[in-house]
C-alpha positions in Angstrom: 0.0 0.0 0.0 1.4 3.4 -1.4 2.7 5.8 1.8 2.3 9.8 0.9 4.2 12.4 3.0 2.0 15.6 3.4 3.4 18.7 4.6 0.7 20.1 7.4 2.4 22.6 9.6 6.0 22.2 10.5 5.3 18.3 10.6 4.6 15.8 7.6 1.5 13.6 7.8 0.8 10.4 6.3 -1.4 9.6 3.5 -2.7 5.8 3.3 -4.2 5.3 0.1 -4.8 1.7 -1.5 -2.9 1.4 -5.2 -5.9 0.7 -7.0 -6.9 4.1 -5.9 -4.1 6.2 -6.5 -3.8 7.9 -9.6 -0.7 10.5 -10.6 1.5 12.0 -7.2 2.7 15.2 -8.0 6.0 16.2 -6.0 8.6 18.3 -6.5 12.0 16.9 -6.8 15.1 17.8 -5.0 17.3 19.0 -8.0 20.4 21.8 -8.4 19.0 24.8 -9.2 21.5 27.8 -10.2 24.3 28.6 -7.8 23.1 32.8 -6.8 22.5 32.1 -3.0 26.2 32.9 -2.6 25.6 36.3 -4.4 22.2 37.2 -2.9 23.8 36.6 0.2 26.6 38.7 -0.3 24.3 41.6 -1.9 22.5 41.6 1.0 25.1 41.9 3.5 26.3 45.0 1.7 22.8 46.4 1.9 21.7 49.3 4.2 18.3 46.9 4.9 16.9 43.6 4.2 13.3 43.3 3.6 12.6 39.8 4.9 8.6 39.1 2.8 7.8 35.9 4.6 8.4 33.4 6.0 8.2 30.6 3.8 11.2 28.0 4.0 13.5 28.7 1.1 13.3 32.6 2.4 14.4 31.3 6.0 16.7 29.4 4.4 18.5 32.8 2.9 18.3 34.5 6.0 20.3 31.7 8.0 22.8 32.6 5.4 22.5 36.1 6.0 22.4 35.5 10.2 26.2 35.2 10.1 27.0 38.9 9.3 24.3 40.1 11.4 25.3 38.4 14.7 28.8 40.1 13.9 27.2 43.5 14.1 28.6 44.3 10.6 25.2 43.4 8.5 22.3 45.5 6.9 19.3 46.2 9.2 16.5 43.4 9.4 12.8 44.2 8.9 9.9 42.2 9.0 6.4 42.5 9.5 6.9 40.0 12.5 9.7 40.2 14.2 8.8 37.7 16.4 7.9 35.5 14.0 11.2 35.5 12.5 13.5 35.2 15.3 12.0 32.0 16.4 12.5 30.7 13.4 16.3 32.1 12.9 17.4 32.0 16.2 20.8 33.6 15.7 18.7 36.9 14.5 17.0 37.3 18.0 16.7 40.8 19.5 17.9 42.2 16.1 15.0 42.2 13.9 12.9 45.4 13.4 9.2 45.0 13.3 7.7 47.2 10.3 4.1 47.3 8.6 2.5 49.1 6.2 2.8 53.2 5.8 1.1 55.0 8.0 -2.6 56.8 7.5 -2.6 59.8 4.8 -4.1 62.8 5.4 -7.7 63.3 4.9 -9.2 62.8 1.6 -6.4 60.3 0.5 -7.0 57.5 2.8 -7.6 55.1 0.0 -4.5 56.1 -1.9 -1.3 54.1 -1.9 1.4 55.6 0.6 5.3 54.8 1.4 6.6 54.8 4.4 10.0 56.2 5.7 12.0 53.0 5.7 11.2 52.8 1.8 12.1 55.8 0.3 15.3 56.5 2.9 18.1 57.1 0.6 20.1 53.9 1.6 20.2 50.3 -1.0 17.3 47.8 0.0 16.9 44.0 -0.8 13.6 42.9 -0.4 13.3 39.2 -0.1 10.7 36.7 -0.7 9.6 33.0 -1.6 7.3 32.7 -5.0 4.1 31.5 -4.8 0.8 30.8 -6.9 -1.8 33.1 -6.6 -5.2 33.6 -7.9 -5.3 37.0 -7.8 -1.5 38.5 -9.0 -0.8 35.3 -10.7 2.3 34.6 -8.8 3.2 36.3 -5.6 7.0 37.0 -5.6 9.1 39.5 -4.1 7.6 42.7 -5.8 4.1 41.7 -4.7 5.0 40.8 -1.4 7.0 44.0 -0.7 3.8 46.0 -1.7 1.9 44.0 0.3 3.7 44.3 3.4 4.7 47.6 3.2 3.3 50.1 0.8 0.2 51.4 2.4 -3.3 50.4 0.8 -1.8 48.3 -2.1 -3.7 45.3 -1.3 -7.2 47.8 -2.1 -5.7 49.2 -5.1 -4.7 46.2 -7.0 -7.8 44.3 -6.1 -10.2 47.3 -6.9 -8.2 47.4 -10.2 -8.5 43.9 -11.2 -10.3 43.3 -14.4 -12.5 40.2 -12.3 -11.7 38.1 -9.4 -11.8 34.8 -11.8 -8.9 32.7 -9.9 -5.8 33.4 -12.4 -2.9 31.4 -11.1 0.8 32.2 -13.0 -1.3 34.6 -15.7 0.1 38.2 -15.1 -2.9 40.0 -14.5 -3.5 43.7 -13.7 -3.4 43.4 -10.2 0.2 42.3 -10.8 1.1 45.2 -12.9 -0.3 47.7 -10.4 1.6 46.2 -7.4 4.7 46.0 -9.5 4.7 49.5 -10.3 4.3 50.3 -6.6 7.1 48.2 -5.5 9.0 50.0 -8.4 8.6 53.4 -6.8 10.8 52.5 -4.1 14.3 54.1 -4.3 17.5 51.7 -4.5 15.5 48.5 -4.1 16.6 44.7 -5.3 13.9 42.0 -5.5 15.3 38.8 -4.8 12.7 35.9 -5.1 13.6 32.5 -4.4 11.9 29.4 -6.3 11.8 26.4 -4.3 12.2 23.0 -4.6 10.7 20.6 -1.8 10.9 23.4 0.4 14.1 24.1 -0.2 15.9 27.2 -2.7 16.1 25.9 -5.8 17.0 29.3 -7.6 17.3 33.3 -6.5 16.1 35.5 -9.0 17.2 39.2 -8.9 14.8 42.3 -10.6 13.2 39.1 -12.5 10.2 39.8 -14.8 6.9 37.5 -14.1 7.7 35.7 -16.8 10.8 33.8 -15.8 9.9 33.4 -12.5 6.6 30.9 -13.5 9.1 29.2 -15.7 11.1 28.6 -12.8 8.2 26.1 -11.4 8.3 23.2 -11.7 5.5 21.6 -14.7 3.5 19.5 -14.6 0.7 17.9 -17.2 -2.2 16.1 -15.3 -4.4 14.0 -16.3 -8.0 15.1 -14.8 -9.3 13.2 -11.9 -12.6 13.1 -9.7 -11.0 13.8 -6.9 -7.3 15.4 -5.6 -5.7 15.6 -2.3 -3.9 18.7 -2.0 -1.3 19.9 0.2 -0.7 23.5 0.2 3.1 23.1 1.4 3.5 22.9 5.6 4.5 25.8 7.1 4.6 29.4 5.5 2.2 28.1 3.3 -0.7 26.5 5.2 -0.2 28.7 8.4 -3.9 30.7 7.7 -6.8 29.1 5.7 -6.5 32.5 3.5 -2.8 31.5 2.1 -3.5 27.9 1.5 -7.2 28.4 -0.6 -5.4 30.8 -2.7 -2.0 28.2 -3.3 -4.1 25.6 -3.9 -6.0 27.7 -7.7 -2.5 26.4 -8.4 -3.2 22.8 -8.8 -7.0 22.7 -9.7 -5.9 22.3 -13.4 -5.5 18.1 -12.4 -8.9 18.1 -11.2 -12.2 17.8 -13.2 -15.2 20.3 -12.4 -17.7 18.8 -9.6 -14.5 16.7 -8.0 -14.0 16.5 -4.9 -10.8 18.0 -2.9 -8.7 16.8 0.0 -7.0 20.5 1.6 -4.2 19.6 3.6 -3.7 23.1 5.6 -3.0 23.4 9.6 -3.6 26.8 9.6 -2.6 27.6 13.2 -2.6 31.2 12.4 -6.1 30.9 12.0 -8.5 31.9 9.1 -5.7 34.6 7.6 -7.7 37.4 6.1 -10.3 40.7 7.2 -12.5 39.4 4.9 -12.9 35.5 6.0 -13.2 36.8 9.1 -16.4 38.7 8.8 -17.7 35.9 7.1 -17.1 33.5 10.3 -18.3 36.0 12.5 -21.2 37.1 10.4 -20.5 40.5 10.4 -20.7 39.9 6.3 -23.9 38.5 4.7 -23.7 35.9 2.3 -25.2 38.0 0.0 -22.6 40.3 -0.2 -20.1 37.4 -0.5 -22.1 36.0 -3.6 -21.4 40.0 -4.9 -18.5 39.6 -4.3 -18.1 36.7 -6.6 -18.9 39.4 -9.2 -15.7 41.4 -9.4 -14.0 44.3 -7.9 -16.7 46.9 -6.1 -19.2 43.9 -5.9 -21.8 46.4 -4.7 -19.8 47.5 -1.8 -18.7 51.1 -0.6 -15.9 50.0 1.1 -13.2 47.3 0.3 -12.3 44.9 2.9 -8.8 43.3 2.8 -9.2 39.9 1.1 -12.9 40.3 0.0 -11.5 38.5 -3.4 -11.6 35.6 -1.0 -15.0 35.5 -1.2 -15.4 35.1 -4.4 -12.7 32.2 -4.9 -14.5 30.9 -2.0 -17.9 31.0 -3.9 -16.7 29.6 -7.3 -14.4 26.9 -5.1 -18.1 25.8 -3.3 -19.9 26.0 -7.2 -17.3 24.1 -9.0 -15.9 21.3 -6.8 -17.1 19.7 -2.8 -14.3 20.3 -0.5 -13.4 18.4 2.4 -10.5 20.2 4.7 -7.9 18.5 7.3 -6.8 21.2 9.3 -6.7 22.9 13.0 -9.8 25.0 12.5 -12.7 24.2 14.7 -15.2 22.7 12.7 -17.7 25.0 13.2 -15.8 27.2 11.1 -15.1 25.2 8.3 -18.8 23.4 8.1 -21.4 26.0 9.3 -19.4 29.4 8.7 -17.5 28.5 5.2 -19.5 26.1 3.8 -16.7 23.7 3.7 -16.7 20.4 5.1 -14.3 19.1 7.6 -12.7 15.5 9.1 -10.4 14.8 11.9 -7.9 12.5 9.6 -6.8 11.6 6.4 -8.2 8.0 6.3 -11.6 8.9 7.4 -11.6 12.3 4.5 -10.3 9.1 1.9 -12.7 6.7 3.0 -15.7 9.2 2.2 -14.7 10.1 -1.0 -14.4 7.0 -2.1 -18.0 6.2 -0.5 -19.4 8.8 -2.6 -17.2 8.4 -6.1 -16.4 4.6 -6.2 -14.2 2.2 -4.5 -12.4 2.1 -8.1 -11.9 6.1 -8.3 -8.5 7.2 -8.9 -7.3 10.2 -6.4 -4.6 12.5 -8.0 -2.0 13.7 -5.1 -0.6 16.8 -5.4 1.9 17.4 -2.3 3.0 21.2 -2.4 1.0 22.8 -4.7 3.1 26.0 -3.6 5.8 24.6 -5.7 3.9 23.4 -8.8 3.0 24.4 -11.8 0.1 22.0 -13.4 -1.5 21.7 -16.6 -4.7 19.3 -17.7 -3.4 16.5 -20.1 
């Protein structure tokens, strides 16, 4: 019987699944990538600041690298949007991490424009550093999209309100991309380095890189279409909020055919990740203005809420495929409030699908679709 490692969290978990039932598993391989860590590394330590995006494994993995310099006093500034976050996770950083977030408040009658705060446009050389990702929304998020994101004030709002739709658009440049990236481009003296991983480790760094050549940097993947998929959305810095791993996993939906049903392997122990999922739990949203939502950027609504586009992935996910999700959330959430439904392992989540499909269906396995690029044969 075929054994499947999952990432969930900082942990693996194993997926049982008889042969007769498994059809294609999708993981990355360990492979040489190109040899820049050595240069990133060293462009960073002559840097007046590092930008530190996320968290996400490959981009921990650089700033290990980069720890060295700093515990020797003689290294760029570290920010981050959690500092504590960070230091756990790179010990030897502890106590010398700067906690930043986004620009502060305009004045009145510009609240809703994009603003830059004074860490961004200070005169000195920046690297901002981050992990690529699939995303329905910008297409990919890389480090141009994630330093807009974390620190250009109301980029999220902008990009979303200028989206063209909110139909889920994983590694297509869309024109939420091009808005973000010409926010990040506004910062003075600024490097993007974006690291493309490889089971969760960097496979490649790519410096100033165009959209383009950092998709082609995923790994591909043509998949023939299934009735059902387990998908992990890649462990920790991936599946850490319900809001990250929905979004990763547009990425591998391409394997799956429409009414399927989906296995979400996501822990998320930082809970449900987004403004916008929130209301919806706590019913301070109807589902009314969810299902407008689904209808593209202003969806009937005065005032954006940060991850509203959520929503409407959340809508079209519920119309075009039945979910079932293993993670930490209480179920409550994921049945009553999301319309999701929800089991406490992998063998019972298996054993209904196959109830409801067929004791002979065949379950494609994707196992970080944060690192995967898929294609229907």
């Amino acid at each position: 019987m075929p054994e499947i490692w999952v990432p969930y969290g900082q942990v693996e978990t194993l997926l049982t699944i008889q042969a007769e039932n498994l059809g294609t598993v999708v993981e990355p391989v360990e492979e040489k990538g190109n040899d820049e860590m050595g240069r990133v590394v060293d462009k960073a330590r002559l840097s007046a600041a590092v930008f530190v995006c996320d968290v996400k494994p490959s981009t921990i993995q650089i700033l290990k690298e980069l720890a060295v310099a700093a515990s020797e006093g003689t290294g760029p500034k570290i920010m981050a949007p959690s500092a504590r976050k960070l230091e756990a996770l790179v010990p030897e950083l502890r106590g010398k991490v700067l906690q930043t977030s986004q620009a502060p408040k305009q004045v009145k009658g510009q609240e809703d424009e994009p603003s830059w705060g004074e860490e961004l446009m200070s005169e000195g050389s920046k690297v901002f550093v981050a992990t690529a990702s699939p995303d329905p929304l910008f297409g990919i998020i890389d480090a141009k999209v994630a330093a807009s994101l974390n620190w250009v004030g109301n980029s999220r709002r902008v990009s979303a309100q200028k989206a063209g739709s909110f139909v889920p658009s994983p590694f297509l440049r869309t024109d939420a991309y091009a808005v973000v990236e010409e926010l990040s481009g506004r910062i003075p003296r600024a490097s993007f380095m974006t690291a493309v991983p490889r089971h969760g480790k960097v496979w490649s760094v790519l410096e100033d890189a165009p959209f383009d050549a950092i998709c082609n940097g995923f790994s591909s993947v043509t998949l023939s279409q299934s009735k059902a998929m387990v998908v992990g959305a890649g462990g920790s810095g991936y599946d850490d909020t319900l809001s990250s791993a929905l979004r990763i996993m547009w990425g591998a939906l391409s394997g799956l055919r429409k009414s399927g049903e989906i296995l979400l392997f996501a822990e998320c122990s930082g809970g449900l990740g987004s403004r916008a999922l929130e209301m919806l739990v706590e019913g301070r949203i109807s589902e009314e203005a969810a299902k407008r939502a689904a209808a593209g950027p202003g969806g009937g609504r005065e005032k954006y809420v940060d991850g509203i586009e959520e929503l409407a992935y959340l809508d079209r996910l519920k119309a075009s495929y039945d979910v079932l999700l293993l993670s930490g959330l209480p179920e409550v959430y994921s049945r009553s409030k999301l319309g999701l439904g929800s089991a406490r392992g992998s063998a019972e989540a298996l054993g209904r699908l196959l109830n409801k499909l067929g004791r002979s269906t065949k379950v494609n396995v994707v196992t970080r679709a944060s690192e995967i690029r898929i294609a229907s044969a």
